[in-house]
Backbone as numpy.savetxt, mean C-alpha at the origin, in Angstrom:
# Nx Ny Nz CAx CAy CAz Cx Cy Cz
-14.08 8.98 -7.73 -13.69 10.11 -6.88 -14.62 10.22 -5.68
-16.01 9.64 -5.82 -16.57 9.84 -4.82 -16.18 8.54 -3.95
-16.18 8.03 -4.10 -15.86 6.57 -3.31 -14.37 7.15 -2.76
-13.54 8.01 -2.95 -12.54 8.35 -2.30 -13.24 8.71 -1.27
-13.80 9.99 -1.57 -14.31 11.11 -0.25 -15.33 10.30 0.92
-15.53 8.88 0.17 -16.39 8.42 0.96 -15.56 7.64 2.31
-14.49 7.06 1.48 -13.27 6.66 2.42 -12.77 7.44 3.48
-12.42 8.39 2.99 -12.24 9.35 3.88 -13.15 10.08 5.16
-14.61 9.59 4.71 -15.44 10.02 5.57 -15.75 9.43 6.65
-15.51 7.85 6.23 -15.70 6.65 7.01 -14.73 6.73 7.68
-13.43 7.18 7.18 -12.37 6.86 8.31 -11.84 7.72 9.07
-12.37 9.36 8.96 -12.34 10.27 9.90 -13.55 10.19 10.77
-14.71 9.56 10.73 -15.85 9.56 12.00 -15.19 8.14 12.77
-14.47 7.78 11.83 -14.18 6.37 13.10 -12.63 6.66 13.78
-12.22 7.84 13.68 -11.14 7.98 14.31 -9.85 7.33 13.49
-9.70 7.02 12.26 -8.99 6.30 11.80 -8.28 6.24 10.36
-7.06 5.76 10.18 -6.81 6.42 8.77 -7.34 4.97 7.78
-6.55 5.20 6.68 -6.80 4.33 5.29 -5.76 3.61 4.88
-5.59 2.13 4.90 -4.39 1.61 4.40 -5.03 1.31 2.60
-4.18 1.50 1.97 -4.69 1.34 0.53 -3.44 0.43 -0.17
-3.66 -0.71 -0.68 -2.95 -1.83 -1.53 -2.65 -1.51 -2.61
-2.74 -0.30 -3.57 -2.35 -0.28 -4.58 -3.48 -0.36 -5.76
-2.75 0.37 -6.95 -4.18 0.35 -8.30 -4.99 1.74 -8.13
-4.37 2.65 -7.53 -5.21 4.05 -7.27 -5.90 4.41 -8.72
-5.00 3.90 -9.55 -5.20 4.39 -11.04 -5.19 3.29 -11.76
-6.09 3.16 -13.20 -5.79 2.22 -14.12 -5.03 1.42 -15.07
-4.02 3.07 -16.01 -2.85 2.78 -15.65 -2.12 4.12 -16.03
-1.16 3.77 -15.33 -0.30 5.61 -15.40 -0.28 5.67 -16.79
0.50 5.15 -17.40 1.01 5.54 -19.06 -0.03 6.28 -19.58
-1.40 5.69 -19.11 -2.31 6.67 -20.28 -2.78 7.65 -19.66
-2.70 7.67 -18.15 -4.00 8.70 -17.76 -4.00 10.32 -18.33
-5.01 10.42 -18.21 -5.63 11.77 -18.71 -5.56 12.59 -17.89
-4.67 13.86 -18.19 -4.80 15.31 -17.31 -6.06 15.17 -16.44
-7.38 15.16 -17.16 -8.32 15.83 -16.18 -8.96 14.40 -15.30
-8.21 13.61 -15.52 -8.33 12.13 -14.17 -7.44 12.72 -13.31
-6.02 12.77 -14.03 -4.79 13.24 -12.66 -5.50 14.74 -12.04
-6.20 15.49 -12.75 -6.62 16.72 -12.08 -7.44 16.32 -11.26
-8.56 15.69 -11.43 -10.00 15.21 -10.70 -9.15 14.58 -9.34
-8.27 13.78 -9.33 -8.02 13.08 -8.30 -6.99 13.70 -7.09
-6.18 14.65 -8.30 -5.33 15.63 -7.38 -6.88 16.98 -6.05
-7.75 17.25 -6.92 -8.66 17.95 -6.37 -9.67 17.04 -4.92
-9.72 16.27 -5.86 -10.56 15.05 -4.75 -9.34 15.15 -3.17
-8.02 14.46 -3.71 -7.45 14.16 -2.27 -7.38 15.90 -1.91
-6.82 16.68 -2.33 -6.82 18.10 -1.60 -7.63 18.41 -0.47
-8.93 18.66 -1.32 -10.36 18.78 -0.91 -10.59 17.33 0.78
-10.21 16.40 -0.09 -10.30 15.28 1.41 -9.51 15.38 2.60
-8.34 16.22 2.26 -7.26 16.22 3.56 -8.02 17.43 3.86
-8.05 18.49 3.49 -8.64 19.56 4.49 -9.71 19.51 4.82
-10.82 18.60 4.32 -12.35 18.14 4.99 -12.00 17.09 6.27
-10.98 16.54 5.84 -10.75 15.21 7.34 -9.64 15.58 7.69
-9.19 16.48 7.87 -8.24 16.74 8.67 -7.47 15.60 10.04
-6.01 15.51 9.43 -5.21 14.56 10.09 -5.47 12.73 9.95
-6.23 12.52 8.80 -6.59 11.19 8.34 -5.72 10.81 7.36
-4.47 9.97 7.66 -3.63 9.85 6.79 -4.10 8.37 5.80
-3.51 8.72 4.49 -3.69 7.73 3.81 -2.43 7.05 3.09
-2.35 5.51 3.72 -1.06 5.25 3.65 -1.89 3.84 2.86
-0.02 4.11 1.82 -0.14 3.48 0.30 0.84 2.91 0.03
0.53 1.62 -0.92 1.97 1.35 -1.67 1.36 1.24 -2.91
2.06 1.25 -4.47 1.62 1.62 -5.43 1.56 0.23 -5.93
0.51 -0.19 -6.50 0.11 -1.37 -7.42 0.84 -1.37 -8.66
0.78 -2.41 -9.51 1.33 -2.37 -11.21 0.42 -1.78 -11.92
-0.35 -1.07 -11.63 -1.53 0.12 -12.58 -0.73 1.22 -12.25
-0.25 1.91 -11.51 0.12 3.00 -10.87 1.82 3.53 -10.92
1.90 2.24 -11.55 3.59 2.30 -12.69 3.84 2.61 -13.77
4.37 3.53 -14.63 4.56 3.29 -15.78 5.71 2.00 -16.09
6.65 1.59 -15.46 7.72 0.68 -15.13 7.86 -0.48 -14.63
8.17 -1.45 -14.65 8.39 -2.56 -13.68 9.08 -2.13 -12.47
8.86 -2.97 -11.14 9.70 -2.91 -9.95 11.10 -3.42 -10.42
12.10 -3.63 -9.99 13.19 -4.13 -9.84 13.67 -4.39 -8.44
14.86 -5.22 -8.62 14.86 -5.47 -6.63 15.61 -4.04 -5.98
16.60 -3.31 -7.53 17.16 -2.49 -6.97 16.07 -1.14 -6.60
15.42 -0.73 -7.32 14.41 0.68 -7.41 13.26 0.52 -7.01
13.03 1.82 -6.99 10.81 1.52 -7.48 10.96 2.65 -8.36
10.30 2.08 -9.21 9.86 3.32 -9.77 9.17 4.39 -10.49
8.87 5.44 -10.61 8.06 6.55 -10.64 6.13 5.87 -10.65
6.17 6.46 -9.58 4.58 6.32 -9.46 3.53 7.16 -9.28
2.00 6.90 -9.91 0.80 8.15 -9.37 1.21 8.38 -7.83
1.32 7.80 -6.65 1.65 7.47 -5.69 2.57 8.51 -5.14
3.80 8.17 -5.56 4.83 9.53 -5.38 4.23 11.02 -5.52
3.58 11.04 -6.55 3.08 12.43 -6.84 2.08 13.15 -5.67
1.76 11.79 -5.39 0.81 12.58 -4.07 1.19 12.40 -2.64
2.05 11.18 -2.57 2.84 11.50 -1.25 3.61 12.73 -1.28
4.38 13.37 -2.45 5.41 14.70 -2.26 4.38 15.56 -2.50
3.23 15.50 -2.19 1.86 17.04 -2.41 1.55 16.92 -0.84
1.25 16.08 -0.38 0.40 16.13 0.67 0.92 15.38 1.84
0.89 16.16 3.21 1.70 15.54 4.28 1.37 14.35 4.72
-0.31 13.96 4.45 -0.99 13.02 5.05 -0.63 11.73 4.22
-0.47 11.58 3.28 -0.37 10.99 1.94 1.06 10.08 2.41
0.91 8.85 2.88 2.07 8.02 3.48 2.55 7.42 2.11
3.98 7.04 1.43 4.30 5.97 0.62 5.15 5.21 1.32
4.33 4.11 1.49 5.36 3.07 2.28 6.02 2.52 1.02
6.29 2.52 -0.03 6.86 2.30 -1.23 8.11 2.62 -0.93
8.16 3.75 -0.46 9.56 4.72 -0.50 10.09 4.67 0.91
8.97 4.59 2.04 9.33 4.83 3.33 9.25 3.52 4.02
9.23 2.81 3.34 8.74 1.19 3.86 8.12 1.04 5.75
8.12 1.49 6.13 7.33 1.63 7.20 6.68 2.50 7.75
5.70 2.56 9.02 4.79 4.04 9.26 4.70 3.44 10.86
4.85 4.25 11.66 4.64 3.68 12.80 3.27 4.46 13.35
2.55 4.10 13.85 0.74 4.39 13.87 1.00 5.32 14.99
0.45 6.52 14.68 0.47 7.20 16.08 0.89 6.79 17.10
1.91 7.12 17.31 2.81 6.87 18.86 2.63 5.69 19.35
1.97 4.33 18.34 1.95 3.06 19.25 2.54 1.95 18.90
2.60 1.09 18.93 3.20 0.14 18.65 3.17 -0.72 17.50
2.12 -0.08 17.13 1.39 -0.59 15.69 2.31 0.19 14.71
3.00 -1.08 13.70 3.81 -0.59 12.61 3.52 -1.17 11.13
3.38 0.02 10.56 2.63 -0.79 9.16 3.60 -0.89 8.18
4.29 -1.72 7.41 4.95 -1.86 6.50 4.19 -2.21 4.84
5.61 -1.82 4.08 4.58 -2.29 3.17 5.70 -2.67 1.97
5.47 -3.36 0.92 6.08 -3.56 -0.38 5.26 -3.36 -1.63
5.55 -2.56 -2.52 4.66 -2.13 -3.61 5.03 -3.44 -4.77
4.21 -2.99 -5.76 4.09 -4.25 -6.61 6.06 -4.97 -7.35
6.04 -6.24 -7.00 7.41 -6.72 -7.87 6.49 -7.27 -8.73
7.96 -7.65 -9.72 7.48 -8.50 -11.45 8.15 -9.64 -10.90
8.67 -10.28 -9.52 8.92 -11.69 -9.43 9.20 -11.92 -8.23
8.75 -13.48 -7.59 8.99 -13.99 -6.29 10.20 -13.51 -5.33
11.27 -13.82 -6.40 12.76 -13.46 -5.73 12.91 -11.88 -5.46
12.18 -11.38 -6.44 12.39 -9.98 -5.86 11.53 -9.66 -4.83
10.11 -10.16 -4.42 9.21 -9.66 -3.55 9.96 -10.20 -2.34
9.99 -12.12 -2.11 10.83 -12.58 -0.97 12.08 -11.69 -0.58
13.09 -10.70 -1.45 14.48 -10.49 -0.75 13.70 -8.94 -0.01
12.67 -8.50 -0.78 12.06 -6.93 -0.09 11.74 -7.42 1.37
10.60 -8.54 1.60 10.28 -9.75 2.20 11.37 -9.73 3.69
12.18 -10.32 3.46 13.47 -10.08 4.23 13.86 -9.40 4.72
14.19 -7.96 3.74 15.42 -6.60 4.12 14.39 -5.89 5.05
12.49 -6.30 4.81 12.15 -5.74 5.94 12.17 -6.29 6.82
12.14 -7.64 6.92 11.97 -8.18 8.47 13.27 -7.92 9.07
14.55 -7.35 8.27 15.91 -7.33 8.89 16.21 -5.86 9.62
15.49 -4.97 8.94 15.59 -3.62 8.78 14.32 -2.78 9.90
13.07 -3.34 9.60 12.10 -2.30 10.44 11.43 -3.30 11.37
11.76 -4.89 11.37 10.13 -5.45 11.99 11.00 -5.98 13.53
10.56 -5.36 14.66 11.65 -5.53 16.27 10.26 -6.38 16.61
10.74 -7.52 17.27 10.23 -8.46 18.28 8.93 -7.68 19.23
7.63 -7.69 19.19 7.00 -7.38 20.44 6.29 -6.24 19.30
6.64 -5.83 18.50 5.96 -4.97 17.42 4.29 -5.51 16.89
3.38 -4.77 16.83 2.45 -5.18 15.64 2.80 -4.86 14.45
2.54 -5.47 13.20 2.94 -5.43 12.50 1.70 -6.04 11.19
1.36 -4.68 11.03 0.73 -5.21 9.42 1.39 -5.05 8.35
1.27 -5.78 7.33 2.42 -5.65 5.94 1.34 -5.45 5.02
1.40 -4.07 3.83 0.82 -4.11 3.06 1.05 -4.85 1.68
0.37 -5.42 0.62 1.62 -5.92 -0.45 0.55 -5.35 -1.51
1.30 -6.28 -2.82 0.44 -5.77 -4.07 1.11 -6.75 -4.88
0.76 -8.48 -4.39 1.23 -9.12 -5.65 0.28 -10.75 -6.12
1.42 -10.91 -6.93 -0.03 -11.98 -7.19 -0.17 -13.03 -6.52
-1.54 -13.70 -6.20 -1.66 -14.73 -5.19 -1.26 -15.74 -5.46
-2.09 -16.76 -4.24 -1.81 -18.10 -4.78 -3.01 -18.87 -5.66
-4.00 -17.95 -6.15 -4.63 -17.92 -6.92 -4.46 -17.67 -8.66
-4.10 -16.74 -8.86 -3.15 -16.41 -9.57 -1.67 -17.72 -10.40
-2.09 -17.33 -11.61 -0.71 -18.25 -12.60 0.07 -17.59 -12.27
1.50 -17.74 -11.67 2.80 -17.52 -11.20 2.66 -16.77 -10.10
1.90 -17.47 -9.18 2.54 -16.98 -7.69 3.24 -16.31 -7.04
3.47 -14.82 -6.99 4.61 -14.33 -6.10 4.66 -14.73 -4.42
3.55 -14.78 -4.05 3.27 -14.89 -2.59 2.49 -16.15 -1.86
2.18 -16.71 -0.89 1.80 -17.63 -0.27 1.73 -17.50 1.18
0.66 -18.03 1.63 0.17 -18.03 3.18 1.32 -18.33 3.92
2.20 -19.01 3.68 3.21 -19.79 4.23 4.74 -18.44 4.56
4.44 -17.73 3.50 5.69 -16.69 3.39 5.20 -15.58 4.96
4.07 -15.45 5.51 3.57 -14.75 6.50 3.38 -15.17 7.88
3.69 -16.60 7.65 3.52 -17.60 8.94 4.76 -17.42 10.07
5.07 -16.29 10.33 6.46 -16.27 11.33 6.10 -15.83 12.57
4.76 -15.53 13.09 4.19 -14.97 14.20 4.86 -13.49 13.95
5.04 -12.78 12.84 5.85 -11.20 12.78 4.55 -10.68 12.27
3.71 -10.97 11.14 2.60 -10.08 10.74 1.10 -10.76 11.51
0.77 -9.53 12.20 -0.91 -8.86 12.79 -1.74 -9.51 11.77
-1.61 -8.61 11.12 -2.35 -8.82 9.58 -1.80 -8.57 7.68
-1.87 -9.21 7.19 -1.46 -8.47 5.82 -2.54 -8.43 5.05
-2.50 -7.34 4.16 -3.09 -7.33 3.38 -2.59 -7.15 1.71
-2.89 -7.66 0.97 -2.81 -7.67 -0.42 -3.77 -7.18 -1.65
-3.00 -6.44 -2.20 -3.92 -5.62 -3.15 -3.60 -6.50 -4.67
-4.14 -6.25 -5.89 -4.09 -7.40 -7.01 -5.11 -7.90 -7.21
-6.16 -8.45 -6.14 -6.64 -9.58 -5.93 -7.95 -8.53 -6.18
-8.51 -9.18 -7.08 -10.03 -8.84 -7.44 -11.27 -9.34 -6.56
-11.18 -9.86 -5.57 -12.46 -10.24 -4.79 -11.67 -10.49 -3.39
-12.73 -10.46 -2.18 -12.00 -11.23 -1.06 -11.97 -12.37 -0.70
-10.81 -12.58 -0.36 -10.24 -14.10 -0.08 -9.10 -14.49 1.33
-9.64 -15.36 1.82 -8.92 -15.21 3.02 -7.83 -16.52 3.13
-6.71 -16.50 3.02 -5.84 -17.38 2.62 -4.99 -17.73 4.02
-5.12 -17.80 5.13 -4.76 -18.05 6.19 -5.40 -16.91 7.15
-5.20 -16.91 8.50 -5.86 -16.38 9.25 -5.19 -15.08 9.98
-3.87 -14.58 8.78 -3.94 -13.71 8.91 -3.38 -12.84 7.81
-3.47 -13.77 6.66 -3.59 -13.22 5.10 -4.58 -13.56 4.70
C-alpha cells in the first residue's frame, strides 16, 4: 500500500499519470476484506492527495477470479475501482484512453488464456481505435517469449503502430525489441 502512495507521488510531482500492467492483487478468489479495504482506502486517500493523476489499468490473471475469453472479460479487482473512482482508467473495458488532449493514445488488452484470443483482441484494436499518425502505447498482460506457451512476441508489435508496449506477467525487466 505504501508503494502505491509512493506511485502516486512520483507521478503527481512529475506532472504525470500511471500506466499499470496488471496483478494489482494476488489473487481475487481469496482476497481478504481488510486487503480489499486497505487498498480501497489507499487509492481514495491517493486520488484526493494527487489530485487529477489518473491511473490507467488493465487487469492481470491475479486480478480475475475467471479466465478471459475472446467473447468477455471478466469480473475484476480492477472494475471495482474503475466504477469508484473517476481517475481509475480500465482500458480492459474501455480499450483505449486518449492522453490529455494529445495525440498520445494508450490502449490496452488485459490478460487472455491463449494466443488466438490475445492476436484477434490484437487486431479488433488496430481495426477499431489505432488511426495512422497516432502515438500509440499498448498495454498487455501476457505471457512472453520467455515463458512455456507464448502468447506474444516482438514480432506481433513490429508494424510501426506501437510507441511503446508494455507487458505485465513478466517478473523482471526485459527488453525484447526496441520497443517491447
Amino acid at each position: 500500500l505504501n508503494i502505491i502512495d509512493q506511485v502516486f507521488q512520483l507521478a503527481y510531482n512529475n506532472d504525470a499519470d500511471i500506466l499499470f500492467c496488471g496483478d494489482l492483487i494476488d489473487k481475487a478468489e481469496h482476497i481478504k476484506i481488510n486487503v480489499l479495504w486497505g487498498l480501497f482506502h489507499t487509492f481514495k486517500n491517493c486520488f484526493r492527495t494527487y489530485p487529477d493523476t489518473k491511473f490507467i489499468a488493465i487487469h492481470g490473471n491475479h486480478d480475475v477470479t475467471d479466465r478471459t475469453s475472446s467473447t468477455s472479460n471478466p469480473p475484476s479487482i480492477i472494475d471495482i475501482f474503475a466504477n469508484t473512482f473517476n481517475d481509475f482508467i480500465d482500458l480492459g473495458r474501455k480499450n483505449h484512453y486518449w492522453y490529455r488532449d494529445t495525440p498520445l493514445n494508450i490502449v490496452g488488452i488485459p490478460y487472455c488464456d491463449s494466443r488466438e484470443v490475445f492476436l484477434n483482441r490484437l487486431q479488433n484494436i488496430e481495426n477499431r481505435v489505432v488511426k495512422g499518425g497516432d502515438v500509440t502505447i499498448l498495454l498487455t498482460h501476457q505471457n512472453d517469449p520467455t515463458m512455456p506457451n507464448p502468447y506474444i512476441f516482438a514480432d506481433d508489435f513490429d508494424r510501426n503502430i506501437y510507441k511503446k508496449v508494455f507487458n505485465g506477467h513478466i517478473h523482471q525487466y526485459t527488453e525484447f525489441s526496441s520497443n517491447f
